[in-house]
Structures are given as structure tokens and as C-alpha cells.
C-alpha positions in Angstrom: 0.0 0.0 0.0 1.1 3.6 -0.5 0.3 4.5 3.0 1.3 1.4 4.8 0.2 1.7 8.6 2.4 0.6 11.6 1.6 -0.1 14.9 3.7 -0.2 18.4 2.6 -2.7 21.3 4.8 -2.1 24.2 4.3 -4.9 27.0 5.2 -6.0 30.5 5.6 -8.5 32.1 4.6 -8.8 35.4 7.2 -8.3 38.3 6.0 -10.7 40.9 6.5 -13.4 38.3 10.3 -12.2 37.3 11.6 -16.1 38.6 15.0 -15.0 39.6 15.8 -12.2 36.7 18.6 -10.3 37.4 17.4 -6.8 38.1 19.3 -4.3 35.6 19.3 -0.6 36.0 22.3 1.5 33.6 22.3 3.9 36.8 23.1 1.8 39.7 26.4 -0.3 37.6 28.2 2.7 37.7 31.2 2.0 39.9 30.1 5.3 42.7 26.0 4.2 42.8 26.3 3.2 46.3 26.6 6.4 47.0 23.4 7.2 45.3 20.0 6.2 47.3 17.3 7.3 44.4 18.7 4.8 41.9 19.6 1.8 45.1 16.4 -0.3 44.1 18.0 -4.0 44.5 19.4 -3.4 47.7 16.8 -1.2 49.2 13.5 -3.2 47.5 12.8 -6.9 48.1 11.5 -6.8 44.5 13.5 -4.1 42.7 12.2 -4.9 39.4 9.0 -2.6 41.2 10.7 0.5 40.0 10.4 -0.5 36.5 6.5 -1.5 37.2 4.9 0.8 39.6 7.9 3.5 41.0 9.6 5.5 38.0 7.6 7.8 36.6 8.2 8.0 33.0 8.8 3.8 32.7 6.2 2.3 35.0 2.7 1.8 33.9 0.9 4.1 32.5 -2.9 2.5 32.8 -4.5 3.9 35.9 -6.4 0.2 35.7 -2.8 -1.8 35.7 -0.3 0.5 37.8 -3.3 0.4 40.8 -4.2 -3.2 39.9 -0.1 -3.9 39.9 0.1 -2.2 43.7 -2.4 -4.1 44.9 -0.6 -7.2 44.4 2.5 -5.8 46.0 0.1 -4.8 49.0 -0.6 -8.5 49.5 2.4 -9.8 49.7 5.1 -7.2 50.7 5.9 -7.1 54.3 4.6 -3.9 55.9 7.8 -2.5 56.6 9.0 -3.2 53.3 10.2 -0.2 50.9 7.9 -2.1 48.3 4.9 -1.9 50.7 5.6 2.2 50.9 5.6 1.9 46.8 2.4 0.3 46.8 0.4 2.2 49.2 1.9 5.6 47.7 0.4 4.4 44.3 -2.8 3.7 46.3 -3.5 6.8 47.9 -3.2 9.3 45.2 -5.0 7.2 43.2 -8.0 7.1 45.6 -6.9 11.3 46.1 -7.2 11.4 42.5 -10.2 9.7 41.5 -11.7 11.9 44.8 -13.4 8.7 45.3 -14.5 9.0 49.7 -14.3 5.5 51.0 -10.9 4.6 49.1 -9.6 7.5 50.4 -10.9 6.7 54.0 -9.3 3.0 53.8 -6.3 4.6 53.1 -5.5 6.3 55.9 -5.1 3.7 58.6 -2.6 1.7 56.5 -0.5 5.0 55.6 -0.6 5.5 59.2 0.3 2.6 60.6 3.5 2.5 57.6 4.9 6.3 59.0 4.7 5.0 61.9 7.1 2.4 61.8 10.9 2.9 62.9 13.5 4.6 60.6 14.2 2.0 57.9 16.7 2.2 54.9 16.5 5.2 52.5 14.1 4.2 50.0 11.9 2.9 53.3 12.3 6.6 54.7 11.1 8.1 51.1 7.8 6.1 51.7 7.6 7.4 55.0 7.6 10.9 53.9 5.8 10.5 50.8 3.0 8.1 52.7 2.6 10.9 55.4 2.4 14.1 53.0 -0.5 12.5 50.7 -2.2 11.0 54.3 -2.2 15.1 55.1 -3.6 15.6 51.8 -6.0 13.0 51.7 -7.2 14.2 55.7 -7.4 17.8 53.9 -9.3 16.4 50.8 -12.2 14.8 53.8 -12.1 18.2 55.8 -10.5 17.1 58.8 -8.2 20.2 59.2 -6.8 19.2 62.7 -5.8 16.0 61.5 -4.3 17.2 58.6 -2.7 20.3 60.3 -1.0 17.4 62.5 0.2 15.3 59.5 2.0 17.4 57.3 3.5 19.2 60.6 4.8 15.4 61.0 5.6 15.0 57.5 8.0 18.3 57.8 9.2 16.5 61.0 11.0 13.9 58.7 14.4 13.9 57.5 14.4 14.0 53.5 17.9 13.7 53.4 18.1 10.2 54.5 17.4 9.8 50.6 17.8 12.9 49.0 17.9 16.6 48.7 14.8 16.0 46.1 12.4 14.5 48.6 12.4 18.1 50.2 10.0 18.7 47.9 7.4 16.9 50.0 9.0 18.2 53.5 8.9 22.0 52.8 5.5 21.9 51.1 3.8 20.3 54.2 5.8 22.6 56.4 3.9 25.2 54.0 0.4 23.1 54.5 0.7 22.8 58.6 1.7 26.9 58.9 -0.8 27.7 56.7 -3.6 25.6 58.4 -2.6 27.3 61.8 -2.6 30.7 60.3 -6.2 29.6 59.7 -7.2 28.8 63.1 -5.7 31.8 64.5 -2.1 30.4 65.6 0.1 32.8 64.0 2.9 31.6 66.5 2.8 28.2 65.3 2.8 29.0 61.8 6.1 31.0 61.9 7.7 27.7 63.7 6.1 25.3 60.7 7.4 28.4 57.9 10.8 28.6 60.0 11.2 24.9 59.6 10.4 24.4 56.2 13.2 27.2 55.4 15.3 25.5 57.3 14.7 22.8 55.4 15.1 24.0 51.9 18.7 25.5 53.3 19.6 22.2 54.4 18.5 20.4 51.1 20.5 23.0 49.1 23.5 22.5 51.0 23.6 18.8 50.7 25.2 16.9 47.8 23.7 17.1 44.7 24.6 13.3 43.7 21.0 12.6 44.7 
């Protein structure tokens, strides 16, 4: 034909069948990657072919239907204090904040509560632990419980970003942001100076830190 038409199927396999395939990422072979927790998947996940799947934005799926579908999986199996149970329950909740849909949103919360509230773990652990308690603040804002939500991003700017990287301040300065704000809203203009004070702090700190990450 003159106008011949092509087509492109892209597919993947699923992870929790990978039977022993060597996990293969061009960042983390480079001889000074141990120094780099953002790209430390196989020895921070107990499946690290998950940030291929459901962690990476820009490689992991795409469909709404198979990335939440794909993190439910990991939910089942994944020990709680896993850094591939904080994947999974990330995916979760901003789905459920995205779709605005009420009761996922409220069966949420108690499992991204009961994951931040776990000890200190290894880095890509302690990115779930931020990233679980900022979108638990947002989700508690989404329902209207301002108290609650005041309280979880104030905990969320309590964490230490840097245990991973100067990137995740992203999350920790924004809900320093959220909890001053919320106060200023109540009528605590004290305590909103401390939350603005600490998210600059914060920011400084991120700045200042090395910029391999």
C-alpha cells in the first residue's frame, strides 16, 4: 500500500512473576552508585524490578487500571515495613486522592498511618515514610479534617528527607507550607512561623547537601 500503517505494542511482564531475573538498572552499575539512594532499588527493594513496574515515573505503567491493579498485588504480599509496601500504598492513595473517590480514600488512611509509623528503615523505606505521610495530610485535607491534617503534614515536615535525598524536600517543605498555613487559619500565627521557620530550614539544608542525589 502507498500509506502502509504501523503499529507499536509495548508490554510488561509482570514483576511478581520475574523467577529469579537479574534486576538491571544502567544507573546503579556505575562504579560510585552506592553512594546514590534514588537509583539503590536492589538493595533497598525486596522486588527491585518494582521501580520499572509501579515507582519510576516516565517507565512504570501508565494505565491507571494496571499500575493500581499492579500495587495491589505488591500490598498483598510485601511485608509492611517493606520499601515495596511504601511503593504500593503511595500508588494507592493518590489514586484514591485522584479519583476523589470517599471510602478509598478513608481506607487509606489507617494503612499509611500505621506505615509512618514504623521505625526509621533504609532510605528508599524513609522516602515512603515521607511520601505516605504528606499524601495522608492531603488525603485528611481532601475529607475536611483540618486538625488532622494540620497534625500530618507538621509530622511529614518533621522527617528527615535527606536520609534519601535533597529531592524529597520537595514533600517536606511543602507540608511545612500546609501545617503553617492551616494554623494561620485557626488563628495560631505563633505556630505558623515555627512550621514556615522549619520548612526554610529545610530547603537550606536540602541546598547545602550533595547534589549526587
Amino acid at each position: 500500500a502507498d500509506d502502509p500503517e504501523w503499529w507499536l505494542v509495548v508490554a510488561m511482564r509482570t514483576p511478581e512473576r520475574r523467577a529469579g531475573v537479574p534486576f538491571r538498572l544502567a544507573e546503579s552499575a556505575r562504579v560510585d552508585a552506592p553512594r546514590w539512594p534514588v537509583v539503590s532499588f536492589e538493595r533497598d527493594y525486596d522486588n527491585p524490578w518494582l521501580a520499572r513496574a509501579i515507582v519510576s515515573r516516565g517507565i512504570r505503567a501508565t494505565s491507571r487500571q494496571a499500575l493500581t491493579s499492579l500495587a495491589r498485588d505488591v500490598l498483598a504480599l510485601a511485608p509492611l515495613a517493606s520499601a515495596d509496601a511504601g511503593a504500593a500504598l503511595c500508588v494507592l492513595a493518590y489514586d484514591a486522592l485522584e479519583r476523589l473517590d470517599a471510602r478509598a480514600c478513608a481506607e487509606a488512611l489507617p494503612a499509611l498511618d500505621a506505615y509512618c509509623a514504623q521505625p526509621a528503615g533504609n532510605p528508599h523505606v524513609e522516602r515512603w515514610r515521607v511520601s505516605n505521610s504528606y499524601v495522608a495530610a492531603r488525603l485528611l485535607m481532601q475529607r475536611g479534617e483540618m486538625d488532622r491534617a494540620e497534625r500530618a503534614y507538621r509530622a511529614c515536615a518533621g522527617l528527615d528527607c535527606l536520609a534519601f535525598g535533597p529531592l524529597l524536600a520537595t514533600k517536606t517543605v511543602d507540608a511545612a507550607f500546609w501545617a503553617g498555613w492551616l494554623a494561620v487559619q485557626r488563628g495560631d500565627g505563633a505556630r505558623a512561623r515555627q512550621d514556615w521557620l522549619r520548612g526554610l530550614e529545610t530547603a537550606r539544608r536540602a541546598a547545602a547537601a550533595d547534589w549526587t542525589n
